[in-house]
Each structure stands twice: as structure tokens, then as C-alpha cells.
N, C-alpha and C positions, 0 to 999 in steps of 0.2 A: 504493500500500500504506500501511495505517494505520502511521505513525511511531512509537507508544507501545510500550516496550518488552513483550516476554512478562516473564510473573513465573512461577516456579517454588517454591516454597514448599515444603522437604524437613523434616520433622519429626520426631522421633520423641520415645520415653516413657521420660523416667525416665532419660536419662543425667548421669552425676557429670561436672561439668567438667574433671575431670584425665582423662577417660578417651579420651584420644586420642594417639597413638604420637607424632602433629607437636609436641607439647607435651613429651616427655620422657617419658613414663608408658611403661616398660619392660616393662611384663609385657602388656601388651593391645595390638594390630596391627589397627592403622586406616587402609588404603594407599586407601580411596578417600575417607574424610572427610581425609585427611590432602591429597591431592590437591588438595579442595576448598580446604583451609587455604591450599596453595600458590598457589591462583588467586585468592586474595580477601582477605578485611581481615577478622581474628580478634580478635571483641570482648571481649577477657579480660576484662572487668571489667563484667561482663552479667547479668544476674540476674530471677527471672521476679516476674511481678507478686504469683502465691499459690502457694505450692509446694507445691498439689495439683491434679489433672488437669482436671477441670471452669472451674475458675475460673481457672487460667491460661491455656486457651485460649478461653474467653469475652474473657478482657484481649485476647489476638492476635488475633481478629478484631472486634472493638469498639473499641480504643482507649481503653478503659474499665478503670478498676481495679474489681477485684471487691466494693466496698464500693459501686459506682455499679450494676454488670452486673444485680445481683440473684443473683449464682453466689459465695455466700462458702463453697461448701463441693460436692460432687460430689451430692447430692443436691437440689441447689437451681436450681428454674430461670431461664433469664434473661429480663428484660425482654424484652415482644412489641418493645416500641416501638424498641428498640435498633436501627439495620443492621447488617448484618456485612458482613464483605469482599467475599465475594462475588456479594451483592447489590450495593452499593456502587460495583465496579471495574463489571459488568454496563450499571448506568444512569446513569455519568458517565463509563465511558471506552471501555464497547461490547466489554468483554473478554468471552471465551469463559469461565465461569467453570466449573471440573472438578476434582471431588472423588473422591482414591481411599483409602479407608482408616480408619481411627480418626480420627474426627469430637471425641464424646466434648465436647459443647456441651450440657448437660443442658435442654431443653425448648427445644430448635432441631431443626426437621426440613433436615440438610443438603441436601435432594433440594430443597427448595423456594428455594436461596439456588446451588445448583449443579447442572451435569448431573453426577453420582453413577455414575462408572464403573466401579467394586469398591467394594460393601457386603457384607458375607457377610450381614447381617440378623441376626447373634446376639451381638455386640458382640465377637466374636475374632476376630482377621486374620493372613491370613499372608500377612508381609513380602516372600515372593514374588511373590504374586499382585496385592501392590498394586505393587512394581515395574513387573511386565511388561504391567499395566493402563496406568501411565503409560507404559510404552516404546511398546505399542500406537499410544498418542494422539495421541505422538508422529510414531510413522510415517505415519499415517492422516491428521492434520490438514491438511486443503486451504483452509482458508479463510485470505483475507488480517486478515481480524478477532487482533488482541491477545489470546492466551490469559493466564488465570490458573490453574497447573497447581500443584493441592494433594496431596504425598503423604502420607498421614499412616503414618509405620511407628510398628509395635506395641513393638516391643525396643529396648532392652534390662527392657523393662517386665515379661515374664516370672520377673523374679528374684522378684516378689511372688508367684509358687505356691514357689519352691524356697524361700523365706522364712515358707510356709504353718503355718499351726497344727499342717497334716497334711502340709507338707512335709518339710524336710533341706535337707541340701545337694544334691541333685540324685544323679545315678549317678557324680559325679565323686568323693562322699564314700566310694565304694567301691573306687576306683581306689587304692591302696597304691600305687605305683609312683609316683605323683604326687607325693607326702606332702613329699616335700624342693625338689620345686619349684614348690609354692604361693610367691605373694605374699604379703609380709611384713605385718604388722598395720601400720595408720598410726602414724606419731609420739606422734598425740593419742588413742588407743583405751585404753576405759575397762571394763573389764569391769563391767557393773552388770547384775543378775538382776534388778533391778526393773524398768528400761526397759519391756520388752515381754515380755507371755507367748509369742512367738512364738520368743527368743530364748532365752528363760532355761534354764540348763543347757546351752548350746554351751560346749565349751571353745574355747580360743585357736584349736587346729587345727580347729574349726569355722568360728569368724568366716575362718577362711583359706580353709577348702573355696565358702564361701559367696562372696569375693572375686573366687578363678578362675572359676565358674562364673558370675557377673554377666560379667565381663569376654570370657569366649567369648559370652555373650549380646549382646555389643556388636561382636564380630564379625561373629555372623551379618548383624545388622542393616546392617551395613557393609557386605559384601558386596552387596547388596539396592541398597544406596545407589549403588553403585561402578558396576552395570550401568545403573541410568536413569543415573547423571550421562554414563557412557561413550556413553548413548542420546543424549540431548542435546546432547553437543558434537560428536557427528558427523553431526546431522540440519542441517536449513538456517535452524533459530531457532540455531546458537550464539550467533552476533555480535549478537545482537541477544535475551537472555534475564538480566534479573536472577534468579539464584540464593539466596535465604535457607535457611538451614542452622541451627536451633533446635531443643533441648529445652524440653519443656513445663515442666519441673523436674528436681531432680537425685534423688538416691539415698543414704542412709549409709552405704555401702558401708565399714563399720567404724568409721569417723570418728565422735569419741564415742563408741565404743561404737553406734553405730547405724543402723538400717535405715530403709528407706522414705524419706517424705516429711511435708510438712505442718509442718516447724519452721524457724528463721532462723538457723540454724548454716550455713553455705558451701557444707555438702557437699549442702542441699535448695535453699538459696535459689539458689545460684550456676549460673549454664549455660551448658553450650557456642553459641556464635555467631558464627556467620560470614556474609556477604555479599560473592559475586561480582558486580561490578558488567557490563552488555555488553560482551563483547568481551576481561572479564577483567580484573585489574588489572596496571600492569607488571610488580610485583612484588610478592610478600605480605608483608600486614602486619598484624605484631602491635598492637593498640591499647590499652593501659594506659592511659591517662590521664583517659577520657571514663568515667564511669559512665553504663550503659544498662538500661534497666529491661524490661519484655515487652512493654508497650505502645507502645514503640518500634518494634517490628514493624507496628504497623497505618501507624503514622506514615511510615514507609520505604515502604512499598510506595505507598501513597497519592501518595507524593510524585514515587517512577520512573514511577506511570502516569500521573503530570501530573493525577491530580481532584484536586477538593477534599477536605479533609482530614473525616474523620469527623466526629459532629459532639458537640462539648463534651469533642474530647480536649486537657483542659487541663493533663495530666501528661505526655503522650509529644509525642516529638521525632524527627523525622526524625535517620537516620543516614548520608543518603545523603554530606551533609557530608565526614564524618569514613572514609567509606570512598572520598570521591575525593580525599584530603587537603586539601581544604581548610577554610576556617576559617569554622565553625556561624555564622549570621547572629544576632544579637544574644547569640552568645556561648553556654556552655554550661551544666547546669546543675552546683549545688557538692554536689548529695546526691541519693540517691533511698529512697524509702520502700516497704517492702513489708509483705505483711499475710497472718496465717493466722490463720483463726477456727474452728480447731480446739480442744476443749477451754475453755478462760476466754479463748485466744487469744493473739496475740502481736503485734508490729508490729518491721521492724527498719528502721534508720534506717543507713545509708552516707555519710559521705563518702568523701576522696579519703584518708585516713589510718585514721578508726575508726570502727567500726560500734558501736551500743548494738544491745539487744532489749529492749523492753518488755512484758512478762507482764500479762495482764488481771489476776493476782493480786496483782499493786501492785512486783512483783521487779524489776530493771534489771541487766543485765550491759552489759558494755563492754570492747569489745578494740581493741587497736591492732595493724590488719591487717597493717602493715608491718612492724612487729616481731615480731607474733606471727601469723602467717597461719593456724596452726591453731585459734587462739582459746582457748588454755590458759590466760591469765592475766588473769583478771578484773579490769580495774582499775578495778573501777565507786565501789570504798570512797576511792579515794585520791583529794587534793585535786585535782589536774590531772583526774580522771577525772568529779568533779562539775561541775567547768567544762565539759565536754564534753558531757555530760549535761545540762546545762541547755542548751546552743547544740541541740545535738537534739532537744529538747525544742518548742525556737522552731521549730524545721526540721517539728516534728510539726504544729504549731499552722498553719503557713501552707503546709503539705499540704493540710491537713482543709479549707480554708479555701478550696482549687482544688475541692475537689469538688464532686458533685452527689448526695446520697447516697441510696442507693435506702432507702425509708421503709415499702416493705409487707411485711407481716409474714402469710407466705402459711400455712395449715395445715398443720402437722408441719415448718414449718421456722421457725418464729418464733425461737429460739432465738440463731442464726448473726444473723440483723439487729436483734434488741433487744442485742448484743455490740456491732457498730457504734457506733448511736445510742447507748447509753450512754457509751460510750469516748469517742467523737469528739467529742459534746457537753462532756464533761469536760475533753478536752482544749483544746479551743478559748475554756473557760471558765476554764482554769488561767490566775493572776497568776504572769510568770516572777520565781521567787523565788530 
């Protein structure tokens, strides 16, 4: 029997990183990602490559940040020339490679990189049917051949119709009887009617109707989750299945005053992840110290199925490391850098203490996450705060300077890559001052 482990690849859209019970978050009950927490190594300090849908998971299966992929935005498609994973795992390590679910790779046909085991064909799924598609594959799978088992769940990504132009808050905003045990507003919640016309004129007890109903949305999808992983560990791959547990990105799920995705505030850029390694870990583990970026998922998995690694991933790093406790070989990295080119754009810049945001419109905030975790206090004006902004600044320059930046400027999306090129040239041409 081939020795390379199975990979399992459990995804879903759009959840906030606090939104799991194993972490403390009181108002929302998550007993089978919570489960997964207790089996495996929880990378709190994880965050996606572009925190909108397309292009962060372009990053997950390329190893590519989305200024290389050619996906700087959901309508943008990615390079032919690119592999992804599950061509990749297929022709260097003979994996079974199987897709069931929300793909959502904009100008990647997944049928032709996977066998495609639930597609509805209209770009909506339901998180049950791609469960019990995997459960299926599970029971069914006779061959001694290495799978690579992808589920892609849809939710908690449904909050974006209850957040709709034509939505509300869902049936739950009718439910009076509720009214006193909605979840509270975040610490850092701002009511501003400029934000979004989607929001404007919600009162208070709106953004709250809005909250519970995201967080029953992250149930269902749990549920969903709790039956394949219960499928899997009682079939004959347990001992022998790496587990990855990832959001594409997060959610505003009030934070700031905000919904959705696409900006470098914590509550879009930051996500939940975890990794069960075969056979389990002894015991689970929280991981604070490593910053991990999305592209780090191609790197992990690359690495448990023993190929070679993607190729010109010069940003992401295997995690296999730091989820078997041991210590990363030549050490790890001090920062990681991410990017939305939504609007004039953004980029935000991490270390192990504070994050900046750089605005394509020449703006810079800066927070010190350990002090201030919800990002309330700009200290981008104060001396100590331009010292740091300059070292991020250097952090920016010898990012840009890893890449390989995609340069074509395709019809009706030229816009999202002359953002790039202009930026990144700038930046790699700034004297630090």
C-alpha cells in the first residue's frame, strides 16, 4: 500500500475567527469544529492571502499570492500556466484527487484538475449534499492509491443575502422573543451610515439580529462538518488522513461597524485554522507564536504528501513543522503580508506585535495587536508608530521583491493589475526614509 498520507481538505466561506465555541465565543456552538480543535494544532495567528473569495483560494491551491495568480479580485481569472493542487498531488504523488463543493477559482475548470463529485452547476450548494458526497467516497473508496479529499462548504457565507440590498436580518428579525438574547455589539463597533448602503439605517438591534443569524449560519455548516469528520474517523483512512480545516476569509460580523469582506481589519483578514496531523495529535494545540499566511496551505499539504513543492512558492511555508512541534528548519518567518485590490486597494503588513494597513490613497494606520486587539487606536501619528512604519515599510519592499508579479492586463479587468504594478513598483523604488 502507497505510504503517503490521505489529505482531507474541509473549507468553508466566510467565517470570523472568533467564531468557534473551542475558543470562548459564547453565543455560537461549534461541537464538531470544536472537536477538530481538540484533535489538532489551532493556528491563531493565520490569516488569508486576499480576503475575498476568488483570490484566496486561487492562493490555497497555487501557493501563489494573488498579485502572482492573476485573481486580484472575484472576477479575475487565473493564470493557465499556474498548477493547482490537485493536478499537482495527481502527477507527483498518484493521489486520487476529489472535489465536492464550492470551487469558486475564477477561470479554472475544477473537473479538469479533479474527479468532481457534487457540483450542483449553478454556483449554490448545499452543505449537505456536499457532506454526504464526501461521506459517500469515503465508504466507497477501494483503491490502495493516496486520496486528496476536497470539501468545499458554502456557510457561513449565506449571511451575504441576509446582509442583501433586498435582505434584513433574516426571519430571526421577527422573532421578538429573541430580542434580549441576541449577542452583544463588539467592543470596537462603530455605527457609521456611510460604510455601506446595505447597512445604512440598521439600528444597534439590527447589527445584533444580523450577528445571531451569521452565527446559526455557522452552525448549520458545523453540523455538515461534524458528520464527514465522524465519517472519517470511523472509516479505515483514520490513522492514516491529514485533516486541514480553513476559511477562505473572514466576515465583519459588526467589528467596525462592518460586514462582509475585502479589507485588512482582523475580522476579514484573520481565519480560522487548524490541522490534524495522522493518527491525531497527543494533545491540542493552541499556536500563537508562528504567523501563517493562506499560502501556507499549498505548502502543508505539498509537504505531508512528500512532492515537491509548487512551483515559485516563495512566500508560503510549510506548517507541518509547527503542528508536530517541532522547530521550522531554517527558522521562521518575522511578518506576513497581505493584499486587497478592492477599490484604490490596501496591503497589510503583520508582525508578531503590530500590524500597519497601507491604503492605495497614500493613508497608513497602525495598531499594536497586543494591546489593542481590536484595532481602536491608531498609533500611526506617534513617534514609536513611525518607527514601525518604516521597518514595515522595508518588510513591504522585500515582499514585493519575493514575487513574480503577474503583468497582463486582460479586458474588463485591467484595472485590479495596473493597482499592483503601480504600487509595487513604487514600492520597491521607495528610499527608506
Amino acid at each position: 500500500m502507497n505510504k503517503r498520507p490521505n489529505i482531507l481538505f474541509i473549507h468553508v466561506d466566510q467565517m470570523h475567527h472568533l467564531a468557534v465555541s473551542a475558543y470562548g465565543n459564547r453565543h455560537v456552538k461549534t461541537p464538531s469544529i470544536d472537536r477538530i480543535v481538540g484533535d489538532g494544532c489551532s493556528l491563531m495567528s493565520s490569516y488569508t492571502a486576499m480576503p475575498q473569495c476568488c483570490p484566496a483560494r486561487a492562493s490555497w491551491y497555487t501557493g501563489r499570492m494573488s498579485s502572482e495568480t492573476g485573481v486580484p479580485t472575484n472576477s479575475s481569472p487565473i493564470l493557465p500556466k499556474l498548477p493547482d493542487l490537485g493536478q499537482w498531488l495527481r502527477k507527483h504523488g498518484s493521489y486520487e484527487s476529489v472535489y465536492a463543493g464550492k470551487w469558486h477559482v475564477s477561470g479554472r475548470d475544477n473537473r479538469k484538475s479533479f474527479r468532481v463529485i457534487y457540483n450542483s452547476g449553478k454556483g449554490e450548494f448545499s452543505d449537505g449534499s456536499i457532506a454526504r458526497a464526501c461521506m459517500g467516497f469515503l465508504e466507497n473508496y477501494k483503491s490502495d492509491k493516496p486520496f486528496f479529499l476536497n470539501a468545499g462548504f458554502m456557510n457561513p457565507h449565506d449571511c451575504c443575502y441576509t446582509a442583501g440590498a433586498n435582505g434584513g436580518q433574516g426571519k430571526f428579525r421577527f422573532a421578538k422573543e429573541i430580542a434580549d438574547k441576541l449577542p452583544p455589539l463588539p467592543k470596537n463597533f462603530k455605527l457609521d451610515p456611510r460604510y455601506a448602503p446595505r447597512t445604512r439605517g440598521w439600528t444597534k438591534l439590527d447589527w445584533r439580529y444580523y450577528i445571531y443569524s451569521y452565527y446559526r449560519l455557522v452552525e448549520m455548516v458545523d453540523a455538515e462538518i461534524g458528520r464527514l469528520y465522524d465519517a472519517l474517523m470511523s472509516s479505515r483512512f483514520a490513522d492514516n488522513t491529514v485533516v486541514v480545516f480553513a476559511a477562505d476569509h473572514g466576515d465583519g460580523l459588526a467589528f467596525h461597524g462592518k460586514i462582509s469582506k475585502g479589507y485588512m481589519e482582523e475580522e476579514a483578514w484573520r481565519v480560522p485554522t487548524i490541522i490534524v496531523p495522522p493518527g491525531k495529535s497527543n494533545k491540542p494545540k493552541r499556536d500563537t507564536e508562528h504567523l501563517s499566511i493562506g499560502v501556507d496551505i499549498a505548502a502543508t499539504i505539498c509537504d505531508y504528501a512528500e512532492v515537491p513543492p509548487l512551483p515559485k512558492m516563495t512566500i508560503a511555508k510549510s506548517l507541518r513543522p509547527i503542528v508536530e512541534g517541532k522547530k521550522p528548519p531554517g527558522g521562521w518567518r518575522d511578518y506576513i503580508v497581505g493584499e486587497s485590490f478592492l477599490g484604490s486597494g490596501q496591503i497589510g503588513v503583520r508582525d508578531k506585535q503590530y500590524k500597519s494597513i497601507h491604503y492605495g490613497a497614500g493613508q497608513i494606520k497602525l495598531f499594536d495587536l497586543l494591546a489593542d486587539p481590536l484595532e481602536m487606536n491608531d498609533l500611526s501619528a506617534t513617534d514609536a508608530g513611525k518607527t514601525v512604519i518604516k521597518r514595515h515599510k522595508n518588510h513591504l519592499r522585500e515582499y514585493v521583491g519575493k514575487l513574480e508579479l503577474c503583468t497582463r492586463l486582460p479586458a474588463g479587468g485591467q484595472a485590479p493589475y495596473q493597482t499592483y504594478l503601480n504600487w509595487y513598483r513604487k514600492i520597491k523604488a521607495e528610499v527608506s526614509s
